[in-house]
C-alpha positions in Angstrom: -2.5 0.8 40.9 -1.1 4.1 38.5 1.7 1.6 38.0 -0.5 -0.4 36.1 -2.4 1.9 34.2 0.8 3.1 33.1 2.5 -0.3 31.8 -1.1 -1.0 29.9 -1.2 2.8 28.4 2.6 2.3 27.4 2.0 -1.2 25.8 -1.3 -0.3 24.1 1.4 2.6 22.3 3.7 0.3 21.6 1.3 -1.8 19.4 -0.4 0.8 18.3 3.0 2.2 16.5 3.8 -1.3 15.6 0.4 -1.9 13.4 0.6 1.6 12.4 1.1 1.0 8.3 4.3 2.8 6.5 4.0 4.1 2.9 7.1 5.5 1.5 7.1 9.3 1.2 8.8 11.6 -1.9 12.1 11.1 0.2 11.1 8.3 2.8 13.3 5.0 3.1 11.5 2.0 1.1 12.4 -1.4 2.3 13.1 -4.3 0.0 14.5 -7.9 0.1 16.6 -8.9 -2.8 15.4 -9.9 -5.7 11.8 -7.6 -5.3 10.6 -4.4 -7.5 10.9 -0.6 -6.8 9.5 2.0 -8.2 10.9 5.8 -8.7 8.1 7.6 -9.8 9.5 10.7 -11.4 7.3 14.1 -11.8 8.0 17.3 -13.3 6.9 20.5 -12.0 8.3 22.3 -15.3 5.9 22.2 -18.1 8.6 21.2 -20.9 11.6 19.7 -19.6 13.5 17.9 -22.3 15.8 15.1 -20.4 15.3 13.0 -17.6 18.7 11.8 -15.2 17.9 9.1 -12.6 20.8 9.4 -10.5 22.1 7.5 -7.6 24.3 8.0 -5.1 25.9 4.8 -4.8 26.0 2.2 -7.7 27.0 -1.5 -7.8 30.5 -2.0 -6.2 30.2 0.6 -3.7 31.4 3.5 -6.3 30.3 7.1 -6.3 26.8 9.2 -8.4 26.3 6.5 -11.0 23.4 7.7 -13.7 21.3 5.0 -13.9 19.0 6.3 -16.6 19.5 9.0 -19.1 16.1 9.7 -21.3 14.7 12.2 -23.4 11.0 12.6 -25.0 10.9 10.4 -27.5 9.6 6.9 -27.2 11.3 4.2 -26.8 14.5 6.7 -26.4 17.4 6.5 -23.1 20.3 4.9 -22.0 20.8 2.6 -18.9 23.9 2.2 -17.1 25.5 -1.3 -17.7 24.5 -2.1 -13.8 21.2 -2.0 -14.4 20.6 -3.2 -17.8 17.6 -6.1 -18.0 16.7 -4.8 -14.7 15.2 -2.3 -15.6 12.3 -0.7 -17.2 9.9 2.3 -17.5 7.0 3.7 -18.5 6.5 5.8 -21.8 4.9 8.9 -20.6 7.2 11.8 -20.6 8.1 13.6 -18.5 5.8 11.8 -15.9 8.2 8.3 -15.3 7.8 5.3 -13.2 11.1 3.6 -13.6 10.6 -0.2 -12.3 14.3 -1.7 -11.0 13.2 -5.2 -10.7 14.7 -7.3 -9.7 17.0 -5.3 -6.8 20.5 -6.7 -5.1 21.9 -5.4 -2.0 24.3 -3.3 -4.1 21.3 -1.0 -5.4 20.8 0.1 -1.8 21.0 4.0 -1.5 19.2 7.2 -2.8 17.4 7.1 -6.4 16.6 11.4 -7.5 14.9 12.5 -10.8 16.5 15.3 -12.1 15.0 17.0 -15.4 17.4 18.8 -17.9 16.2 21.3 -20.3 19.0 23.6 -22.5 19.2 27.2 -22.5 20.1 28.9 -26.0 23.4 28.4 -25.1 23.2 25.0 -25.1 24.1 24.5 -21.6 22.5 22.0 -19.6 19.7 23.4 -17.1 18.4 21.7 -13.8 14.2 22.0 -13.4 12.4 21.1 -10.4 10.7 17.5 -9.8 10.0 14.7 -7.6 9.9 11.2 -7.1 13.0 10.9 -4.6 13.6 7.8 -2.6 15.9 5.7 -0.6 16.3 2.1 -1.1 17.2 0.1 1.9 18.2 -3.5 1.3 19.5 -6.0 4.4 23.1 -6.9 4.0 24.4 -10.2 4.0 24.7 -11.9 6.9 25.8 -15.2 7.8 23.7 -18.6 7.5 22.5 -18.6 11.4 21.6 -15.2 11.0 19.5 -15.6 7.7 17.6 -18.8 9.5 16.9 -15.9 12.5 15.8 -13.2 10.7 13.6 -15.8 8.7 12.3 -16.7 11.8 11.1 -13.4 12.9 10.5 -12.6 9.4 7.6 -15.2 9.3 5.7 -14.3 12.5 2.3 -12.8 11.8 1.2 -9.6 13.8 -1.2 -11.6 15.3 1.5 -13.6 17.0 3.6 -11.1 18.1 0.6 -8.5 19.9 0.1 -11.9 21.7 3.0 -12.4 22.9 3.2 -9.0 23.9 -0.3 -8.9 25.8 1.1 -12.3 27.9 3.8 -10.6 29.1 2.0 -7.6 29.7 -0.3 -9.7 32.1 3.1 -11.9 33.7 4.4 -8.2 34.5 1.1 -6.9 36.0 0.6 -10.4 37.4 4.3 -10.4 39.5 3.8 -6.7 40.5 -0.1 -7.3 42.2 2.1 -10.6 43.6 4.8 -8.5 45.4 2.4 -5.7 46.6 -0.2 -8.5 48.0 3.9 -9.8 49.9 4.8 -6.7 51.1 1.6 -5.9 52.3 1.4 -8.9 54.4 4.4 -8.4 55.6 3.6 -5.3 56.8 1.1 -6.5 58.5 2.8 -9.7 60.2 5.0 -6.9 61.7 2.5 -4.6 62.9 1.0 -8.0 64.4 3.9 -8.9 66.1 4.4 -5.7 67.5 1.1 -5.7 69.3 2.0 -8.9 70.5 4.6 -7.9 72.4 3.3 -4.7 73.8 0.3 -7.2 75.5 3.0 -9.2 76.8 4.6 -6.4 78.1 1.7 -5.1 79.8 1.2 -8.7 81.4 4.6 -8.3 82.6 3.8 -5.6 84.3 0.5 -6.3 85.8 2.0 -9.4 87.0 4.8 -8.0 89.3 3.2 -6.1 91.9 1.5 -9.4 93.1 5.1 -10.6 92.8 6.3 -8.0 95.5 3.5 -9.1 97.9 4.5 -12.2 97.8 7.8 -11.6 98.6 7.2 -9.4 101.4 4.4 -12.0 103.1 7.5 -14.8 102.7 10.0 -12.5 104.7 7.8 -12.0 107.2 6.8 -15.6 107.8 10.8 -16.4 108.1 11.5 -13.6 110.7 
């Protein structure tokens, strides 16, 4: 029975990691469909930076670092690139950002950074340290009988599914008590029929010494 213990251990992990909730991370992947919201939540660890870059590494059309916003302290201040303008929009507390892309296309997948600028007296542009990194993943296109799949399996709840998985859990443990219980008996029908044939064996033999007698008594009745 360890075989069973062991399928229900593995399953009950399986599940387990299945429910287990993501959150997105500085640098973890966040999944969206298109036409949803992200959020690039930009922190500075300097106490006075003076720009803010959102860059990306792959803008609209497949092209190469595309800044998407450019901002500095003052309110209302920035520049958006032309792929994202009416898309986008953020929050007026500098240097502490939440840039909102909303809605996204599939051509926004890739990696959003938040870098912060600040000049030195030579007026040359200096990199500070910050956060608010992340990775947008967005499904490609597929065709029409592959949209109506993924729908499908789209709008299964949980529940459904950690059904589904417990039934055929139970056919598998089910089918392998079914061929143990067979091979069992089979076992047995053969140690069966081998004792059957040793009795008949010994019958055999207990029988043909009185077969001899005869014999002898009928050769001596002819002579």
């Amino acid at each position: 029975m360890s075989t069973f213990y062991l399928s229900l251990a593995a399953a009950t992990l399986c599940l387990s990691c299945a429910a287990a909730p993501r959150g997105p991370g500085p640098d973890e992947a966040v999944w969206r469909e298109p036409g949803e919201a992200v959020t690039v939540r930009c922190r500075s660890s300097h106490p006075k930076p003076e720009y803010l870059s959102l860059m990306t590494g792959r803008g609209a059309g497949g092209r190469g670092d595309v800044r998407v916003l450019f901002k500095d302290d003052q309110p209302g201040g920035g520049t958006v690139a032309p792929e994202y303008r009416g898309r986008l929009r953020c929050s007026e507390t500098f240097p502490d950002v939440d840039v909102v892309i909303d809605p996204v296309t599939p051509a926004d997948a890739g990696r959003y950074e938040c870098v912060y600028l600040k000049y030195d007296r030579q007026r040359r542009p200096v990199e500070l340290p910050g956060t608010g990194s992340v990775f947008l993943v967005l499904p490609q296109p597929s065709s029409p009988g592959e949209r109506c799949r993924d729908e499908r399996w789209d709008d299964t709840p949980p529940t459904t599914l950690a059904t589904c998985a417990f039934v055929v859990l139970v056919v598998v443990v089910i089918a392998w008590c079914f061929a143990w219980t067979l091979l069992k008996a089979c076992r047995m029908s053969k140690e069966a029929l081998r004792r059957w044939r040793q009795r008949q064996e010994r019958k055999k033999l207990q029988r043909f010494p009185l077969d001899d007698v005869y014999e002898d008594m009928n050769a001596t009745v002819a002579r």
